[in-house]
N, C-alpha and C positions, 0 to 999 in steps of 0.2 A: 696625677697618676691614679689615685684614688678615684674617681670620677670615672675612669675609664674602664677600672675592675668593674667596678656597680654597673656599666653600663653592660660590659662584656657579660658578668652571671646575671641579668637582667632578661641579654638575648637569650641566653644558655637557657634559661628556665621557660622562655618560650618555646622555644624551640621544643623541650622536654613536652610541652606540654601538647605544643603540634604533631609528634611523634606519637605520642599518646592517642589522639584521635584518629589518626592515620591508622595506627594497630589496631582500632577497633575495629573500624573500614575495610580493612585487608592484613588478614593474618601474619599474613606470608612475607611480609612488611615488618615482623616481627625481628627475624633476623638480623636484617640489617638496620634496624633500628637500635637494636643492642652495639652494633660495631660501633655507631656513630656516637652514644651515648658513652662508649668506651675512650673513642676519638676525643671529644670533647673534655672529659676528664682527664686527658694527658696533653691537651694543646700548647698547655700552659710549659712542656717541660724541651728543652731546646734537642738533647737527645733522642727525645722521641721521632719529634718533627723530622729530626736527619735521617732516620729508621725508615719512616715513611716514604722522604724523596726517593732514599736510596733503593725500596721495595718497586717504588714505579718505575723508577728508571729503569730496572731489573725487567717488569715486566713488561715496559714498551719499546726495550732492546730483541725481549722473545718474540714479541707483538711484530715489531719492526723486519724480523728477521721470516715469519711465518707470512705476512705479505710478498715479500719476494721470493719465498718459493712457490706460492700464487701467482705471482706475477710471472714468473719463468714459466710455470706451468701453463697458463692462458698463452702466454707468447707460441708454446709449445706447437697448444690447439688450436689457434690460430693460424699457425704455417701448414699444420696438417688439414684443416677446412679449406684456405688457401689451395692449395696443392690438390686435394680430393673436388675442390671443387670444378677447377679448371680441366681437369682429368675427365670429373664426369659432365661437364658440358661439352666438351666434344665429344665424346662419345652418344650424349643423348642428342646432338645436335645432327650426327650423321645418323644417330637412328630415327630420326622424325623427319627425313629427308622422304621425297615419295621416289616410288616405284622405279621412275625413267632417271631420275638425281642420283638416286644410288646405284643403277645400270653406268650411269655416265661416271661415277667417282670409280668404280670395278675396272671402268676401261680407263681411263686414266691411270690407275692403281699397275694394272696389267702393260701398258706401254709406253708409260709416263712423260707422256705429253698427246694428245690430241688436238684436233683442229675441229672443226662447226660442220666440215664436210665429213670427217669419218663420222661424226656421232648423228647425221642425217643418214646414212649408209646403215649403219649398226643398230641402230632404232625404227629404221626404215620410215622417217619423216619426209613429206612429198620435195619438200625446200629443205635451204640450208638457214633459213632463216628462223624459223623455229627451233634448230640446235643450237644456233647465236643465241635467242632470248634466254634458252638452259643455261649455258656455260657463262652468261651476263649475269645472272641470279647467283648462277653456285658462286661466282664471284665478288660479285657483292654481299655475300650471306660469309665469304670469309674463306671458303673451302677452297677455291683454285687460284692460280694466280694468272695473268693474263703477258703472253710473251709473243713481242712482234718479232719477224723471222722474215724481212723483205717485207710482200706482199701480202703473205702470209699470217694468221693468227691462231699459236698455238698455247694449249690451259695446258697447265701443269698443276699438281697439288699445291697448297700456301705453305704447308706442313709436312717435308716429304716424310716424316720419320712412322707420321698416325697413318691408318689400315681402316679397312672395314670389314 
């Protein structure tokens, strides 16, 4: 047991001594160098030590406790990015749409279904085949949906609730 004090104020005094050149190196080191010299001089006492756990546990219950209201917090703004985000991609989605796309989403919008024949009429396209490739795009880009009707092929919005 005797062996193991020598041993232990052995480290201790290194230690003091490595604290030491440390303070020299950086002041500000000073501080907490005093804690630890303080710590070290009561290591030895069982009381203490319990002092200690019980201080940390203390503060990595407040610790513990301030990440989870971080953590709700992030969850918060997350749903709100979420949400803001989806909101404004459609909306920047139908405004980067061009000229004759956002004619065709107005008349959609207005009679809420079209065919490839009115938007050749209403655009005044020589064919109907060129209102086909419009209303195959807006629908592949997400913005119409495509509904057979017999012979017939009528677009309808994907999303009846969004506006332009």
């Amino acid at each position: 047991m005797t062996n193991h004090d020598s041993t232990s104020n052995f480290n201790a005094q290194k230690l003091l001594t490595d604290l030491n050149a440390v303070k020299r190196i950086s002041p500000e080191f000073d501080n907490l160098s005093i804690d630890l010299q303080e710590i070290m001089k009561e290591s030895s006492n069982p009381a203490f030590l319990g002092a200690l756990l019980y201080k940390l546990s203390k503060e990595r219950e407040e610790t513990n406790k301030i990440l989870q209201r971080l953590e709700e917090k992030f969850s918060i703004i997350q749903n709100l990015i979420v949400n803001n985000s989806s909101n404004s991609h459609t909306n920047l989605g139908e405004s980067i749409l061009s000229e004759p796309d956002q004619h065709i989403m107005q008349l959609v919008t207005k009679f809420d279904q079209v065919s490839a024949e009115d938007i050749k009429i209403r655009l005044a396209y020589k064919n109907s085949n060129a209102a086909s490739q419009r209303l195959s795009k807006l629908v592949r880009e997400g913005y119409l949906k495509r509904i057979r009707s017999g012979r017939k092929v009528l677009f309808v919005r994907q999303h009846p609730k969004s506006t332009i």
